[in-house]
N, C-alpha and C positions, 0 to 999 in steps of 0.2 A: 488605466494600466495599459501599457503595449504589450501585445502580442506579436512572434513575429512566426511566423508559418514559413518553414523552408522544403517540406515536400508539396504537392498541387493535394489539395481537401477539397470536396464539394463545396460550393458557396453556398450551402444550407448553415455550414458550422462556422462559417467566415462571417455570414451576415448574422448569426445567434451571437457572434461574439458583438460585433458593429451595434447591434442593437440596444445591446447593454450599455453601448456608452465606449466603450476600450477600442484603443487605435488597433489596428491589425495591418500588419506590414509585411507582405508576400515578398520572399525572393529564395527563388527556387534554382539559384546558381551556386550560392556561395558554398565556399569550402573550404579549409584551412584556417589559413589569416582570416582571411575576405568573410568567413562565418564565426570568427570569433569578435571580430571588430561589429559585426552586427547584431549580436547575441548583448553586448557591453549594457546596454541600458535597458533589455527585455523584462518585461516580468513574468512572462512566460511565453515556451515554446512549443509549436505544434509543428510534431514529425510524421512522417511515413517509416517505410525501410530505408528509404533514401540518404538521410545523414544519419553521420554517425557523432552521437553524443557521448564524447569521450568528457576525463576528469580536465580536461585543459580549457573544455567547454563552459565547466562550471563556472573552473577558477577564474574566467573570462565573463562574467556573470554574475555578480553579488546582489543584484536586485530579482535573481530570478526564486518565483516561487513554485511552478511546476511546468515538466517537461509530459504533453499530453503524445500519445502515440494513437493516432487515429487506425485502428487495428488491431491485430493482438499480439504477435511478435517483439519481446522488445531485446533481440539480440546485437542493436542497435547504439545499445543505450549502456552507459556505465553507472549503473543502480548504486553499486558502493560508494560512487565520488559523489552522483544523487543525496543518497542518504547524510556523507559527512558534510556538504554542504546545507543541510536543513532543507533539499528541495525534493518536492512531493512527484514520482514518477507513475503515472495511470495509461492506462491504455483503455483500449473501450472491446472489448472480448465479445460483448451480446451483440452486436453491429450485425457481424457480416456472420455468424454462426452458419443460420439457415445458407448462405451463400456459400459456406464452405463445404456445409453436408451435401446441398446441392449437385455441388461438384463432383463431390468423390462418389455420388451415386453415379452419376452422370460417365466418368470414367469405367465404374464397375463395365455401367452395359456395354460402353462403347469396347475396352477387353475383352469380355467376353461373346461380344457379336464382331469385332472385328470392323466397326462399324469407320473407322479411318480410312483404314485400307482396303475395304470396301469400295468407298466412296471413293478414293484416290484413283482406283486403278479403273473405272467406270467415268471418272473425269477425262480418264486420258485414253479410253474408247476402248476399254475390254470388259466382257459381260463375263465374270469371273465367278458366275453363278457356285459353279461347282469346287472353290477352292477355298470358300470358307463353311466349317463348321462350326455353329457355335453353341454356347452352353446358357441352359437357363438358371435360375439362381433359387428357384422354386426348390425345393427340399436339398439343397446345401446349405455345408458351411461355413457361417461368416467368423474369421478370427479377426477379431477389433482388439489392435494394442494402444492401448491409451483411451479409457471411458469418462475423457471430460463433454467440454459441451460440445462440441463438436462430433465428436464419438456418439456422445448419447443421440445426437438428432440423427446421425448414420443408422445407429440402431435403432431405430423406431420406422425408421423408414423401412428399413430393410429387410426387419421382421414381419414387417406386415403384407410382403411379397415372399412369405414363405422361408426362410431361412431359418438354419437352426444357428442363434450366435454362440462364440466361446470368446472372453474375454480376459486379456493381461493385462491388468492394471496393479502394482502396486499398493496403490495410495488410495484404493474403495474395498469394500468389505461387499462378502456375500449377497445380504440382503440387500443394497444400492445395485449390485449388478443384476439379482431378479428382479427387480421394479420395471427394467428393459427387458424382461426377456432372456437373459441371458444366463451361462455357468460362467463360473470366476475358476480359473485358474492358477496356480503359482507358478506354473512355469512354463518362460517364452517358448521355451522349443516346443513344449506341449501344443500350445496354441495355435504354433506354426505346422505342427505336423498333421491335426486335425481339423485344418480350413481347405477349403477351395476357394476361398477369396480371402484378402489380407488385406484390411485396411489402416494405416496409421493415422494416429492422432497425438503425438507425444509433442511438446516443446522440444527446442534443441538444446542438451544441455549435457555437461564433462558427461554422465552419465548416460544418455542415450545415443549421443555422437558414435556414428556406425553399428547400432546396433543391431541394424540389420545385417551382416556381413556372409561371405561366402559358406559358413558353416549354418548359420539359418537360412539358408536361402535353400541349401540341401534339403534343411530339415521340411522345406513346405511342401518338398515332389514336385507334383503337377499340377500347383495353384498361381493365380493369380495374386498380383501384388498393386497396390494401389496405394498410392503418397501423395497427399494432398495438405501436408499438416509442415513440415521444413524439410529443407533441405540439408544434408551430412546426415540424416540418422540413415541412410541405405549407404552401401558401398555402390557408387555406382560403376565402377568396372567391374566386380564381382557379379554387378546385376546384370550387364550385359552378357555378361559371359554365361550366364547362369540360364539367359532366354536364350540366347543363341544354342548352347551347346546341350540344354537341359541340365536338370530337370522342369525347369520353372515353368509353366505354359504360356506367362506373356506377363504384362505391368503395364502401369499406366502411373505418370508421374507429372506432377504440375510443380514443384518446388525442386531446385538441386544446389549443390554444395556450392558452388562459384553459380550466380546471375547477373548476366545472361549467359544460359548454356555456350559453351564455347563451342564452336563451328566441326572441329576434333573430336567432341566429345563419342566415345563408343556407345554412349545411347542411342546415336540418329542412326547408327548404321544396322540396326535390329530391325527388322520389317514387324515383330509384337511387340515392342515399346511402343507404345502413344505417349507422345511429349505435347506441353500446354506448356505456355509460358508462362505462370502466377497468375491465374485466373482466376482463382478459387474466390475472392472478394469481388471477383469486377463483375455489379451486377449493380443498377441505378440505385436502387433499393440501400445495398451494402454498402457502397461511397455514402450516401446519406447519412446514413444513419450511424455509422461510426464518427463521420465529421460532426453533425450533432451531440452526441455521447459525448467526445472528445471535450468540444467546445462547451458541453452542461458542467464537466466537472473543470476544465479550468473557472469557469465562472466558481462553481463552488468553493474552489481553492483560494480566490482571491475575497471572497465574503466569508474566510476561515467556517466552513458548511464542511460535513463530511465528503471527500471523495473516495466514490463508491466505492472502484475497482484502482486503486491505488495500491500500488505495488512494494512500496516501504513505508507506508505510516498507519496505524489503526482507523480504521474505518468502522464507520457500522450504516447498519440501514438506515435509509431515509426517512419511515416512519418510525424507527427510536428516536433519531437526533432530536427530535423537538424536547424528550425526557430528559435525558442525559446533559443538553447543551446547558442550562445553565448551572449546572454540576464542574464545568471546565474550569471558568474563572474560581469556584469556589477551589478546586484542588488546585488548581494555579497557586491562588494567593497564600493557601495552607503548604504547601510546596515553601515560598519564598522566604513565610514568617519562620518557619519550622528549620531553614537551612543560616537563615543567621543570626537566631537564635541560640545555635549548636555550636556556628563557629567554620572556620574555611573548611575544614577536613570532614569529610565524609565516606566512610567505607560502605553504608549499605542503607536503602531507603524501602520504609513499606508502606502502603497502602490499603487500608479497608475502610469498605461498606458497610452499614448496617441498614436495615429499613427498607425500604421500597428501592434505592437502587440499587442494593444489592441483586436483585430480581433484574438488572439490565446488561446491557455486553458496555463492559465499562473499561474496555480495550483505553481507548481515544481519552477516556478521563486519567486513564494513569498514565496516561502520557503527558498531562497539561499537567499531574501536579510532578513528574519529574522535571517538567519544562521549570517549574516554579524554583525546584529545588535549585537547578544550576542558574536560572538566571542572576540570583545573587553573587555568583563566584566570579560572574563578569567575561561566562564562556557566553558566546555565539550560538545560541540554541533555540529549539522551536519544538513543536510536539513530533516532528520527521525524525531529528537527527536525537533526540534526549533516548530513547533506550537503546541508541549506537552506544551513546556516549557513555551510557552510565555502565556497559558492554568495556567498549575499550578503557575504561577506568578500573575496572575490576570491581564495581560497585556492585553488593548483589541486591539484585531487585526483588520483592514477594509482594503477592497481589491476596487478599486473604476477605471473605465475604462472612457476614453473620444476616441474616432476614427478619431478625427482630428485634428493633431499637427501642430502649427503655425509655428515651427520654424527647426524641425526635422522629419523626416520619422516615425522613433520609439523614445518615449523618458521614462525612466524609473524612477519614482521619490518614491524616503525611508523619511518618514519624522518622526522622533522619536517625541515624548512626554513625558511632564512629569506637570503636570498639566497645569500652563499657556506658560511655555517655549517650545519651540518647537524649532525644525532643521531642515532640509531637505537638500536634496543632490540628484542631477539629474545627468540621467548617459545616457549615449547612445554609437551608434556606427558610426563611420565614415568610409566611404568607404566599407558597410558591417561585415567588423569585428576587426575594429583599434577601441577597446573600448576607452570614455572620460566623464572623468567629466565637465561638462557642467554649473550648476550653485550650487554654495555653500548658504544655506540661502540667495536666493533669487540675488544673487551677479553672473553676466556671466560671467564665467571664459573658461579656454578650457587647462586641468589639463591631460595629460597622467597616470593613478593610476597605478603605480606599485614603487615598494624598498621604499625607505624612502622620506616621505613629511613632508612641515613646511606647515603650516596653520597660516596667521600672519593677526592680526587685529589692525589699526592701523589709526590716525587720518590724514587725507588726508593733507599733509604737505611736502614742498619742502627736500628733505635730508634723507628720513625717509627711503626708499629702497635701498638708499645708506650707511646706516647705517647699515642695516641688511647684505647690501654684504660683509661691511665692517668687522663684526662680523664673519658671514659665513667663510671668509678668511682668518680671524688670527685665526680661530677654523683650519683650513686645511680640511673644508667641501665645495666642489666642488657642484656649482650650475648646475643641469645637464636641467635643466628647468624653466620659471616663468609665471604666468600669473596675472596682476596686476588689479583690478576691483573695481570702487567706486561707490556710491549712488548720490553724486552730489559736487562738486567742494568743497573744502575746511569740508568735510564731513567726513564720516568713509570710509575707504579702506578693502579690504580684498586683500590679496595676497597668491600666492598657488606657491608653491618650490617643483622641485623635485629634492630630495640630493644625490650626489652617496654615504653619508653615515651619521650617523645617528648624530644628532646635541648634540653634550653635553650637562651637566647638568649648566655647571657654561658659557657657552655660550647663554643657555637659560636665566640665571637671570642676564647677562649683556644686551640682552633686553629687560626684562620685568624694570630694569633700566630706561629704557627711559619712561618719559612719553607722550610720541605720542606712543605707544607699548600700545593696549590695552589688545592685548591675543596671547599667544605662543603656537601652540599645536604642535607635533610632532607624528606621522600615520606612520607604519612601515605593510606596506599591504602585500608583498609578502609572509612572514610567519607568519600571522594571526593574529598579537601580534601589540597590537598598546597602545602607553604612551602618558601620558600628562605632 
């Protein structure tokens, strides 16, 4: 596979890729054209902040499988064109964590000792002993907005130097913010009016963008402020204005809206702004170990392996995948049989467990048997882009679990829709990993899916399987398999074939011929392509 790296990655994650065996192709200029023409044959890309992975990127791209973001920002990146192209977007978030809390500690003291300008004005030969006051952090308090992991490693730190925290988050409950330490609040101005330090940790996103602005800024008084987490969520002329003239007592900021700070900017001209220029990750440690990260899950991505921290496809942990993975192929191919079977048109697809995987996160599995399901329509899909698609189709999707299976350990059941008609196809595994089809619309059958299958429906009649051998054999198509299955004596049949090769056209309409023959289908599963 080639890789091609267009921001600078440690050669930890360059040489993890090298080692595997996959070409890696550094060039850390291109842009525009000059990055789309180099992008043409990648199979995957490793970014920084540095490029931007727009949709014209993609469509520039047809061999690419995932776009890795060594870091954790991925404001870079066009996740929707990601997604409709079937490409897997990850970033690596645990890398540089520690290197971010780091930071934003590191800031605290330096705002609150004044520890810059200190030093600044002691470089340039004045002992200004008596012009800075500063504050300790021992029994204040910390308002932490945003308690992801960054926040959380803030707050651990920072409680443990005495601080009392209060916390805005959204998107955590009570009890996850006492685990730190902390009270959870509902409301930012709250947080903001009872801190002496303020530190953010939020993504930048339509909803955070400026949310710090001139009216919270009021509401913190005489607190510190500290951004170490993006740039746009603070106003930053409000913020200046707000140090300069009060109330604010001073900030410290490592991330801002336009990078690199522009020369104009009203932050430099505040003597309690301390400005960093994107630090927060640069630390040997944090380059490493994010290009690592990075470079584990493009590997994973291309050995179709869970990618952990993947940002638009179902993931799960690395010690489930070994349970779940060969559960994939089987909803895959119960997915394909069950979609043409039914016929082009589908309004709505379900899935359930019963057995021991119901007991697993079976995210990643219902996404391989949506994948199954479209792959027969002849759409361009994968386990990334199949619950886009099934999304912008208006197909509704239900994921539905039972824990105890009458008849099999695990059983895995696809069952397509299309208003009143309906199909389904159940799939399992024998022996731990000898995948099978099991029952075809409701019919017990015991079906090995793989190369070419007949799918024959037919009225339960003395001659009727011998006619199809019969047919099969003057066609010179070798029965390599059968499983024969009816509803009740003199009834309808279903019968399931596996061919060693794919049944003609005019062999098909010498049994649709007969009428005990009530349906022909022919499933070609091995390479994804199935006719009727």
């Amino acid at each position: 596979m080639k890789v091609l790296v267009t921001d600078p990655v440690a050669d930890a994650g360059i040489e993890t890729l090298r080692d595997a065996g996959h070409e890696v192709v550094t060039d850390y200029e291109s842009e525009g054209d000059a990055l789309l023409e180099a992008v043409a044959d990648a199979n995957a890309l490793v970014v920084r902040s540095g490029t931007e992975v727009t949709a014209e990127v993609f469509e520039a791209a047809p061999d690419l499988v995932i776009v890795g973001r060594a870091g954790i920002g991925v404001d870079n990146i066009d996740i929707e064109a990601a997604t409709d192209h079937g490409v897997v977007v990850a970033n690596a978030p645990e890398g540089n964590v520690r290197a971010a809390a780091e930071h934003t500690v590191a800031m605290t003291f330096a705002a609150a000792r004044s520890i810059p300008q200190a030093h600044g004005r002691l470089k340039d030969g004045e002992w200004a002993k008596g012009d800075y006051l500063g504050r300790e952090v021992n029994n204040k308090t910390l308002g932490i907005v945003g308690l992801g992991r960054v926040g959380q490693e803030v707050a651990k730190r920072l409680d443990s130097l005495g601080m009392d925290l209060v916390v805005y988050d959204p998107y955590i409950n009570e009890e996850r913010a006492a685990q730190f330490g902390a009270e959870l609040v509902d409301d930012l101005t709250d947080c903001l009016a009872r801190a002496d330090f303020v530190t953010i940790h939020t993504p930048l996103l339509p909803e955070t963008e400026g949310m710090i602005g001139a009216e919270e800024l009021e509401a913190m008084g005489d607190a510190y402020l500290i951004n170490c987490a993006r740039g746009g969520i603070v106003d930053e002329d409000a913020l200046a204005a707000a140090v300069e003239n009060g109330p604010v007592a001073g900030a410290a900021l490592d991330v801002f809206a336009e990078e690199p700070l522009a020369a104009d900017s009203p932050l430099l001209d505040v003597d309690d702004i301390i400005v960093t220029p994107h630090l927060g990750a640069s630390t040997e440690a944090a380059q490493e170990n994010v290009a690592v990260d990075t470079a584990k899950q493009v590997l994973a991505a291309f050995a179709d392996e869970p990618v952990v921290n993947a940002l638009n496809a179902p993931s799960v942990d690395e010690s489930a995948f070994p349970r779940i993975e060969p559960y994939l192929d089987v909803a895959d191919t119960a997915g394909k049989i069950a979609a043409q079977l039914l016929g082009e048109r589908i309004s709505g697809v379900e899935v359930h467990y019963e057995g021991d995987i119901a007991n697993e996160d079976v995210d990643l599995v219902t996404a391989s048997a949506l994948k199954g399901v479209f792959s027969p329509l002849e759409y361009e899909v994968n386990a990334v882009n199949a619950p886009q698609l099934a999304e912008d189709r208006g197909i509704e999707v239900t994921e539905s679990k039972t824990r105890q299976a009458e008849d099999f350990q695990s059983l895995v059941t696809v069952t397509v829709k299309d208003g009143d008609a309906e199909m389904s196809v159940c799939g399992t595994l024998f022996a731990g990993e000898d995948p099978r089809i099991v029952r075809i619309d409701g019919y017990r059958v015991d079906a090995r899916p793989y190369g070419h299958m007949l799918v024959a429906r037919n009225r339960d009649e003395p001659g009727v399987i011998g006619l199809i051998g019969t047919v099969l054999g003057d066609a010179g198509v070798n029965i390599a398999g059968m499983f024969n299955a009816r509803e009740t004596i003199g009834g309808e049949a279903l019968t399931v074939y596996n061919l060693d090769d794919r049944l003609p056209d005019d062999a098909v309409g010498r049994l649709l011929e007969d009428d005990r023959i009530i349906s022909v289908d022919r499933i070609v599963l091995d390479d994804g392509e199935t006719e009727r």
